[in-house]
PASEBA-1860 file (N, C-alpha, C; in nm, 3 decimals):
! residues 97
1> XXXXXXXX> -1.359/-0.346/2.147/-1.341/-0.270/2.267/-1.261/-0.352/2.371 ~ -1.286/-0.473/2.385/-1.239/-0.585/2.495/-1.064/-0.606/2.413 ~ -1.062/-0.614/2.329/-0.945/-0.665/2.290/-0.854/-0.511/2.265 ~ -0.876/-0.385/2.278/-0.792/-0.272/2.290/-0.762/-0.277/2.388 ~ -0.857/-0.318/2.515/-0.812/-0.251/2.651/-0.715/-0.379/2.714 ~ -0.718/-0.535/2.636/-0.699/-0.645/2.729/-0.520/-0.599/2.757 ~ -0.532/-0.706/2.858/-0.359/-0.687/2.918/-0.341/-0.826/2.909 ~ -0.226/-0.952/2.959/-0.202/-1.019/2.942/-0.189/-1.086/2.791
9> XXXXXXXX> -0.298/-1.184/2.783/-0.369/-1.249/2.680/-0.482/-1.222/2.601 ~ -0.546/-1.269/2.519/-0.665/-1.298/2.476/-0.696/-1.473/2.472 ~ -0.786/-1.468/2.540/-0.816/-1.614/2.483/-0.958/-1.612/2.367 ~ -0.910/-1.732/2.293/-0.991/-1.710/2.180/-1.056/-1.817/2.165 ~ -1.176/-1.874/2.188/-1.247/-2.042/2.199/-1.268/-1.998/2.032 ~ -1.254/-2.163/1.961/-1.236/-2.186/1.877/-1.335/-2.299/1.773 ~ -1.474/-2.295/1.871/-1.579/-2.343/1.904/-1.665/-2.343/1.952 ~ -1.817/-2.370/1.931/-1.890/-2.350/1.998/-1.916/-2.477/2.067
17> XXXXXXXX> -1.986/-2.494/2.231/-1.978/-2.615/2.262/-1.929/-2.635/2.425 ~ -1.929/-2.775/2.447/-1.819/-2.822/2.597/-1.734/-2.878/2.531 ~ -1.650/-2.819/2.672/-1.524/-2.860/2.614/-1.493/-3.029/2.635 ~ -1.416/-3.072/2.565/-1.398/-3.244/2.542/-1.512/-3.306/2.433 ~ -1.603/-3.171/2.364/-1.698/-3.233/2.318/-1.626/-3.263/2.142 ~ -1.673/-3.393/2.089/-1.633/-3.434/1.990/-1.675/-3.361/1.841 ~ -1.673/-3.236/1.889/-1.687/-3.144/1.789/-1.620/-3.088/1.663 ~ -1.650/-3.020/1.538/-1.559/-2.970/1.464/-1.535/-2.821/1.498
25> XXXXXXXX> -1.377/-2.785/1.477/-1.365/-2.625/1.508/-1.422/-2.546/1.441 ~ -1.472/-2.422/1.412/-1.566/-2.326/1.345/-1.442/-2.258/1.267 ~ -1.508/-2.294/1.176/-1.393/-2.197/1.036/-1.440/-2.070/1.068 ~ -1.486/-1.977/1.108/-1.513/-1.852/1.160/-1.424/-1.809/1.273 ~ -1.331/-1.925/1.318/-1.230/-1.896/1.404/-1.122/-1.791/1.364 ~ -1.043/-1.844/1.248/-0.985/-1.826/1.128/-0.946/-1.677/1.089 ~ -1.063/-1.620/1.023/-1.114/-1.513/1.009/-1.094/-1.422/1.148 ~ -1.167/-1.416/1.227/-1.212/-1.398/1.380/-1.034/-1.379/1.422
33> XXXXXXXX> -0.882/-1.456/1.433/-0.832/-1.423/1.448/-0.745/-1.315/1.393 ~ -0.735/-1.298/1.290/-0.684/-1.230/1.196/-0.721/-1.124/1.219 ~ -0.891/-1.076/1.193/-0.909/-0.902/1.233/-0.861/-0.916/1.389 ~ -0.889/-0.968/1.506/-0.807/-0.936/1.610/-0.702/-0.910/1.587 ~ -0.588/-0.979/1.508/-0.474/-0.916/1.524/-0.413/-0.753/1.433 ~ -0.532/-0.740/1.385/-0.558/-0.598/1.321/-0.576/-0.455/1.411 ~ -0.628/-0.554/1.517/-0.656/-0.406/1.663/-0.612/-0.431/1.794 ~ -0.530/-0.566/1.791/-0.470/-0.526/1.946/-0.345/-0.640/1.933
41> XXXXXXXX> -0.214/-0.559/1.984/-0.093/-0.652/1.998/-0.117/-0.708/2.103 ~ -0.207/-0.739/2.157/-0.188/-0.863/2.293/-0.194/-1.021/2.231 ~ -0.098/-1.037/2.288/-0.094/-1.164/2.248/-0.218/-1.262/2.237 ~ -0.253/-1.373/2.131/-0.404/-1.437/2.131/-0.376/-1.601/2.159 ~ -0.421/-1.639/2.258/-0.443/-1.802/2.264/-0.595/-1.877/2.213 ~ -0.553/-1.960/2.124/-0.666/-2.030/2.129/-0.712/-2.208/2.152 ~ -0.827/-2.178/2.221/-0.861/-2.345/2.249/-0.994/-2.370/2.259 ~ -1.019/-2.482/2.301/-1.125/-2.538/2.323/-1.125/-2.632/2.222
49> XXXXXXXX> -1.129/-2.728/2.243/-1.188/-2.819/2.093/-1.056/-2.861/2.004 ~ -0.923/-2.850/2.071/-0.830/-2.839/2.036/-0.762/-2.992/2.073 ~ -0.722/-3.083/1.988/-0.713/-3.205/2.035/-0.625/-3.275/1.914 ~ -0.554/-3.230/1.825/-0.471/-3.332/1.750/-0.357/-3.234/1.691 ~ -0.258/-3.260/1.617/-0.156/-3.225/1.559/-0.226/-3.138/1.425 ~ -0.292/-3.186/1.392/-0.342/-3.121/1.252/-0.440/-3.041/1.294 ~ -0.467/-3.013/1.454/-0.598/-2.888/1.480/-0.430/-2.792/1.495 ~ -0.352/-2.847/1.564/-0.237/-2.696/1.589/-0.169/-2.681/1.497
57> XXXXXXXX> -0.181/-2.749/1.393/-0.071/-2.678/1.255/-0.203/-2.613/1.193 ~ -0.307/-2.562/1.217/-0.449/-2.489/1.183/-0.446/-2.369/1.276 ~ -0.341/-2.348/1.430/-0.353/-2.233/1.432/-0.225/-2.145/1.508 ~ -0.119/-2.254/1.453/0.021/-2.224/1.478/0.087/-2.107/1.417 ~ 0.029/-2.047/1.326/0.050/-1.920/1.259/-0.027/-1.774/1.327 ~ -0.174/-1.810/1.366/-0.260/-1.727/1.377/-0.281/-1.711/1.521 ~ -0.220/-1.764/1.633/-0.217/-1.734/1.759/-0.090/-1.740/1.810 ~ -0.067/-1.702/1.932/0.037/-1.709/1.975/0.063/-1.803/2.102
65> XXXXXXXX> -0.043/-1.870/2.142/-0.030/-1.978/2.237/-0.204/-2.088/2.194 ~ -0.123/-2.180/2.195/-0.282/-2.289/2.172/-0.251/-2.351/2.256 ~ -0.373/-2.390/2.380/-0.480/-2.464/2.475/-0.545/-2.609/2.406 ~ -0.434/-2.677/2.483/-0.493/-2.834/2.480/-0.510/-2.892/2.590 ~ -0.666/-2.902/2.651/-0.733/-2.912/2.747/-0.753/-3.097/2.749 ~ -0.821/-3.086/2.739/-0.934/-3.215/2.721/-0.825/-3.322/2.667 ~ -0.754/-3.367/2.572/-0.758/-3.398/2.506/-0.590/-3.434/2.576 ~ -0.553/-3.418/2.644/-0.431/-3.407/2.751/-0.454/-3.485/2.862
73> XXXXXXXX> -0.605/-3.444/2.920/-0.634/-3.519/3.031/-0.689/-3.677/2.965 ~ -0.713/-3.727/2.835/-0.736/-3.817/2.772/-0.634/-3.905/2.785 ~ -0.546/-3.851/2.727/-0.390/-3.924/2.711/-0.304/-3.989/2.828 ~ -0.331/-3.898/2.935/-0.279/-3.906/3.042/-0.357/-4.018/3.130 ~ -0.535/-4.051/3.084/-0.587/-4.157/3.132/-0.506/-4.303/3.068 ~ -0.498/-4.245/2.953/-0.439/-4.413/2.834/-0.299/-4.438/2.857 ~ -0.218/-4.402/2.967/-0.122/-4.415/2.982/-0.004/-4.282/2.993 ~ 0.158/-4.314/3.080/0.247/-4.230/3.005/0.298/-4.196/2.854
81> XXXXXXXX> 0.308/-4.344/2.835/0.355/-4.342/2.661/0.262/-4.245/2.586 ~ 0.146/-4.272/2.572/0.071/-4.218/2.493/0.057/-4.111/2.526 ~ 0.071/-3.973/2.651/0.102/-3.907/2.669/0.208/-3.843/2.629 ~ 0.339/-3.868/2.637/0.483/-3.818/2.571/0.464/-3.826/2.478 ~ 0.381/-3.983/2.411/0.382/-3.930/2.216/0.319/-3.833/2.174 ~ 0.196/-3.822/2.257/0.090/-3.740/2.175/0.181/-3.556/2.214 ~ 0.233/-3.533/2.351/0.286/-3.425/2.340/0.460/-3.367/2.206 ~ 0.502/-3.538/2.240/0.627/-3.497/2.128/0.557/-3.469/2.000
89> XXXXXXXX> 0.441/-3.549/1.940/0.379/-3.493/1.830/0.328/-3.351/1.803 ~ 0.312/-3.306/1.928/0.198/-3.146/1.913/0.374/-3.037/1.928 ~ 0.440/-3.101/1.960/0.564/-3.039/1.946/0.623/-2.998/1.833 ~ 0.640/-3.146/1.785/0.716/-3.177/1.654/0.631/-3.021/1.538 ~ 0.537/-3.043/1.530/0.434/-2.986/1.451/0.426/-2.767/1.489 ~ 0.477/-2.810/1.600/0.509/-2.643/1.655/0.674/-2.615/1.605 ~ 0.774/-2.666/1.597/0.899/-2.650/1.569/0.918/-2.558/1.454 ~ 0.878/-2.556/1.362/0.889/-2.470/1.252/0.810/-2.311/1.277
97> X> 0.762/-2.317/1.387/0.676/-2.153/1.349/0.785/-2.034/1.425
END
């Protein structure tokens, strides 16, 4: 019902949990996006729990915007460098979709 009527986005947490928490994503995500995109063309973001190159090549197909929270404000404590790398990496890894 929520996802016929939405406008903008959908956001889609991809976990149960706080966010920054050192958690694994729920393979029920997966699934969970797919019939959404069965009943509503609004576009779907997903995050939470979202923190490496190999979590966004997991949902670079199945959403249309992924949320890297936590895991940004990390990088950005450990320095610039490690910031630009870790974003040229989550890049690099988006280029092909």
């Amino acid at each position: 019902m929520i996802a016929k009527q939405a406008k903008g986005f959908l956001y889609c947490v991809s976990r149960k949990g706080v966010t920054g928490f050192k958690g694994q994503i729920d393979d029920r995500i997966f699934t969970f996006l797919k019939e959404l995109k069965t009943v509503t063309s609004t576009p779907l973001a997903v995050g939470f729990g979202i923190k490496s190159k190999e979590d966004v090549e997991k949902f670079k197909d199945l959403a249309d915007g992924i949320v890297i929270g936590s895991a940004i404000i990390t990088k950005i404590d450990e320095g610039k460098d490690k910031l630009e790398d870790f974003l040229k990496e989550i890049s690099e890894s988006l280029k092909d979709k």
